[in-house]
C-alpha positions in Angstrom: 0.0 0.0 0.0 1.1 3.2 -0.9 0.6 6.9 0.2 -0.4 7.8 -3.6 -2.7 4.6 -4.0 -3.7 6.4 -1.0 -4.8 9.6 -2.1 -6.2 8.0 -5.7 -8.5 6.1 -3.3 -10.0 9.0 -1.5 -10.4 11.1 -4.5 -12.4 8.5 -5.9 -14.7 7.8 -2.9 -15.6 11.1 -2.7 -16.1 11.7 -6.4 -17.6 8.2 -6.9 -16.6 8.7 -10.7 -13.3 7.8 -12.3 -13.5 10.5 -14.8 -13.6 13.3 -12.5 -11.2 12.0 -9.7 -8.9 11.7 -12.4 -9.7 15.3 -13.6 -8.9 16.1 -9.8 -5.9 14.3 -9.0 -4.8 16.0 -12.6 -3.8 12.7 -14.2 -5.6 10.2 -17.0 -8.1 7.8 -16.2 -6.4 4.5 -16.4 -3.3 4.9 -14.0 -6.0 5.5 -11.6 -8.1 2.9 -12.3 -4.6 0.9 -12.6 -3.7 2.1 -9.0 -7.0 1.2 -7.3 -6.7 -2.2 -8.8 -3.4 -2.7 -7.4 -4.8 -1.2 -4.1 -7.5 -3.6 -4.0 -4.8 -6.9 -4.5 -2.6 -5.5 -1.6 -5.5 -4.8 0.3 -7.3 -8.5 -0.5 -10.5 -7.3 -0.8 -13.1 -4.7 -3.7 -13.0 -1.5 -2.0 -15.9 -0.3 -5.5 -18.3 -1.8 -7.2 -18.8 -0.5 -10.6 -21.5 0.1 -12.7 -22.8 2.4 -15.6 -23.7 5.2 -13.1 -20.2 5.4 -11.2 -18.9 3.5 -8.4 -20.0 2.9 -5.1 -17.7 2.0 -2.0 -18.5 -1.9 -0.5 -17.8 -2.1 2.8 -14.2 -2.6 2.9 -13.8 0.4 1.2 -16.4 2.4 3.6 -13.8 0.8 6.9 -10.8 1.9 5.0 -12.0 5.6 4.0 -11.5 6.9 8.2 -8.2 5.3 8.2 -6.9 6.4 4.7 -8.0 10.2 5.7 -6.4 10.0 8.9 -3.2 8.9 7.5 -2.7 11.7 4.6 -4.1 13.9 7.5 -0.9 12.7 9.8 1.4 12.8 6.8 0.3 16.4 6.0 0.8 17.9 9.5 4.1 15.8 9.7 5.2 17.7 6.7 3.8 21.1 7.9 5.3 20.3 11.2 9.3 19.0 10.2 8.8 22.5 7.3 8.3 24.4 10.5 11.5 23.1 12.7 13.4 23.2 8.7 12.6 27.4 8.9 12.8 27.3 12.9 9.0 28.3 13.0 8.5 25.8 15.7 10.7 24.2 18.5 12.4 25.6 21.7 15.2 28.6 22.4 17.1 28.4 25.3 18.2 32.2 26.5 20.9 33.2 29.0 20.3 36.5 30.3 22.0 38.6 32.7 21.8 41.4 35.3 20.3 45.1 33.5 20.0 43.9 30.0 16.7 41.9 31.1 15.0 45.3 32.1 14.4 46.3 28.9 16.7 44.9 25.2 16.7 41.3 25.9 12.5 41.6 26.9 12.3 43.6 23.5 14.0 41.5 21.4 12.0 38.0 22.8 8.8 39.7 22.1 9.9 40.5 18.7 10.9 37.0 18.1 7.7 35.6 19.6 5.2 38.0 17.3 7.1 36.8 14.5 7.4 33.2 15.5 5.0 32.6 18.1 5.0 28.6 17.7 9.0 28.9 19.3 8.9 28.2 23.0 11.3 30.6 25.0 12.7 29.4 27.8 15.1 32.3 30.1 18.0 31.2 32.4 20.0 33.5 34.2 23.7 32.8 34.1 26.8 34.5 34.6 29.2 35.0 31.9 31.0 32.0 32.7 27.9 29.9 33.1 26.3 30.9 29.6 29.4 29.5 28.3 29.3 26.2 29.9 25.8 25.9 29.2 26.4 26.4 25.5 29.2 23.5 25.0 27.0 21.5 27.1 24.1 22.5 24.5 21.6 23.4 27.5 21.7 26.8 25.9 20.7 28.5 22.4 22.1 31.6 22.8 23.5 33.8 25.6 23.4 38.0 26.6 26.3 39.5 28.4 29.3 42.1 28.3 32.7 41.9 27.5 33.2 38.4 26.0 35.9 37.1 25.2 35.8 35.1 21.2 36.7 31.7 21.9 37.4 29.3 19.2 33.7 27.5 20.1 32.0 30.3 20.9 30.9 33.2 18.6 30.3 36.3 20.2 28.5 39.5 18.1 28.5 43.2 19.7 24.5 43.8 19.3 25.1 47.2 20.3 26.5 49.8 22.8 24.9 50.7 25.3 25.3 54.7 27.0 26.2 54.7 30.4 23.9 57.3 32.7 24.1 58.7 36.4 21.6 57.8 38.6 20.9 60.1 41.4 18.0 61.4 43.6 15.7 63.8 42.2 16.5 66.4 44.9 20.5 66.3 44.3 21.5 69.4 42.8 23.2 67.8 40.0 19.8 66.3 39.2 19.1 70.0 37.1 21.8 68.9 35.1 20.6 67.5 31.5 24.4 65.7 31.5 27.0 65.1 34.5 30.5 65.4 34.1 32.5 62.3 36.4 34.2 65.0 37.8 31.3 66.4 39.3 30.5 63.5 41.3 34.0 62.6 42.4 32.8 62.8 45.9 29.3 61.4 46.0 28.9 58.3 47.7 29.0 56.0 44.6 26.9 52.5 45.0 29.0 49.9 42.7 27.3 46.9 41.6 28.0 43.8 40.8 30.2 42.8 43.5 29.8 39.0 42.4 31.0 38.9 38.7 34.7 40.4 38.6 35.9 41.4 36.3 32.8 42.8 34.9 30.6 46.5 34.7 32.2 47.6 38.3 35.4 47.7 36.8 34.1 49.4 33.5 33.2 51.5 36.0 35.8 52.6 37.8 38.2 52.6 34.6 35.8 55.1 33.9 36.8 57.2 36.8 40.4 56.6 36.4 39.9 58.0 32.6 39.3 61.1 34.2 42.0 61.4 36.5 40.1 60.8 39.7 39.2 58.4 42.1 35.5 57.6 43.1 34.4 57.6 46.6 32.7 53.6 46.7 30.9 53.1 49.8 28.8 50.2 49.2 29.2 47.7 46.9 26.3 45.5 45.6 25.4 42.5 43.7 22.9 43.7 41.6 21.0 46.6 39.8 18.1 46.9 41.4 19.6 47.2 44.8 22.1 50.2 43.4 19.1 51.9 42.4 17.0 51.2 45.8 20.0 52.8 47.5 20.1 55.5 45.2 16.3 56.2 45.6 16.8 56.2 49.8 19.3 59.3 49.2 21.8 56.7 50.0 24.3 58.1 47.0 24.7 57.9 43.4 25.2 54.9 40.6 26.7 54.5 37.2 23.9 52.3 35.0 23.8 50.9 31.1 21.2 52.9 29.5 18.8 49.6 30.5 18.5 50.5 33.8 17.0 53.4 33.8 13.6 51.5 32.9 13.5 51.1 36.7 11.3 54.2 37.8 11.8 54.0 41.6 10.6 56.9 43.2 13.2 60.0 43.6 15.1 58.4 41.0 16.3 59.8 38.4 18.7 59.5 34.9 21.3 61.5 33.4 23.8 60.8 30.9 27.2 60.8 31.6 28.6 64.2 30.0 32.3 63.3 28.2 33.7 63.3 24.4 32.9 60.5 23.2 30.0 59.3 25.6 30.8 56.7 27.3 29.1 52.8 26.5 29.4 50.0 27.2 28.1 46.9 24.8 25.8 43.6 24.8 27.1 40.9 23.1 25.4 37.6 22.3 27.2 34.4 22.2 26.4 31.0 20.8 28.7 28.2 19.8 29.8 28.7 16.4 28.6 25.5 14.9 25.1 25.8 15.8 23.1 25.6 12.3 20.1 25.0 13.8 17.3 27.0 11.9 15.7 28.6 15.4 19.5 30.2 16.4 19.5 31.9 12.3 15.9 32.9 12.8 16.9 34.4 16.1 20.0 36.0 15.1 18.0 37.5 12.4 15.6 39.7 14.9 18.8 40.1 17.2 21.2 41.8 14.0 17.4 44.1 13.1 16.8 45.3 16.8 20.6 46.1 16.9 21.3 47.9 13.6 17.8 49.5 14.2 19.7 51.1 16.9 22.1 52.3 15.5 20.8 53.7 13.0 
């Protein structure tokens, strides 16, 4: 039995007439009638009976009809389904994600990705730098976000773009008036440095930043995360140095300027994946990553 003997078969039971399921399966009338003879020997049993007005299905053909639809039913969706994963419409994307960039590009880009391919589950893991790139030799991970990656022969890494670096300060600071702060003007604030747990990493971009100017900052407390720098910031409790991402975090008394220097300071995201991933869903990924980030640039 085969899928086309198949499909002849159906055609006719729901035409009844060889002439016109022949018209519709676009062929001449005898390979089909040579087809549904052959179907009937491998099947052992008349699946029509003919006569001058048509055909009409016996019984064997009536039990066989359900099946015969359910199978080119199967076949179809099979094919739908594997052209799918082939264009990496369907099928799963494993993200690492880090620190600031999940308060506003990385959520951006994932709902891009999901309008446009909304059959693709996303699944998030937050990982350190170090972490993303275990989890991508170990193939736990699609693709990873972070700063200041290092190319590794396995491991492809693409700037998606830079990122400006703002002050964050209280709302009642006097700098705060300020559309841009120098570094030099806040020398002597109380500066809130974050993340203590991934060295090297932004806190040192950070304080090179500082030491680019000549000066030294004044650090009195150190944190592991953004969202506590900015808590601490919105207490009065001193000032931070943020990506541009961070400043989606409208705490009150908070708020953003941009640090005031030729050029402006950044800093960049960078995804990484390993460099012989061909898998369709990373290409259809990297697709909406490379738009969002020249979109930006632009």
């Amino acid at each position: 039995m085969e899928l086309r003997q198949l499909r002849y078969f159906v055609a006719l039971a729901e035409e009844l007439n060889f002439g016109r399921a022949a018209e519709k399966l676009h062929i001449s009338q005898p390979p089909l009638t040579r087809q549904i003879q052959q179907l009937e020997s491998d099947v052992g049993a008349r699946l029509f009976t003919r006569s001058s007005r048509g055909v009409e299905l016996t019984q064997a053909g009536i039990a066989l009809l359900d099946d015969a639809r359910r199978i080119l039913d199967q076949i179809g969706v099979a094919k739908e389904r594997a052209g799918k994963f082939g264009l990496g419409r369907i099928g799963r994307l494993d993200v690492g994600i880090f620190g600031s960039a999940i308060l506003n590009h990385i959520p951006r880009l994932l709902l891009q990705f999901r309008h446009r391919y909304p059959e693709v589950q996303i699944a998030l893991h937050e990982l350190t730098k170090a972490e993303q790139i275990a989890a991508l030799r170990e193939k736990r991970l699609t693709i990873g976000f972070n700063r200041h990656v290092t190319v590794e022969p396995d491991i492809m890494v693409e700037t998606v773009f830079l990122e400006p670096l703002l002050v964050a300060l209280h709302s009642k600071h006097p700098l705060a008036r300020h559309k841009a702060i120098r570094i030099s003007e806040v020398v002597d604030e109380p500066l809130v440095l974050y993340p203590s747990n991934t060295r090297p990493g932004f806190a040192d971009d950070v304080m090179a930043l500082f030491r680019t100017e000549g000066v030294k900052p004044r650090v009195t407390q150190e944190v592991t995360d953004v969202v506590t720098a900015v808590a601490l910031v919105a207490s009065g409790f001193g000032i931070c140095i943020t990506p541009e991402a961070a400043s989606t975090l409208r705490l009150p008394g908070v708020v953003y300027r941009p640090v005031k220097a030729t050029p402006p300071p950044t800093i960049d995201l960078a995804c990484l994946y390993r460099r012989d991933d061909e898998s369709p869903i990373l290409a259809a990924f990297l697709e909406v990553v490379r738009k969002y980030g020249a979109g930006r640039s632009a």
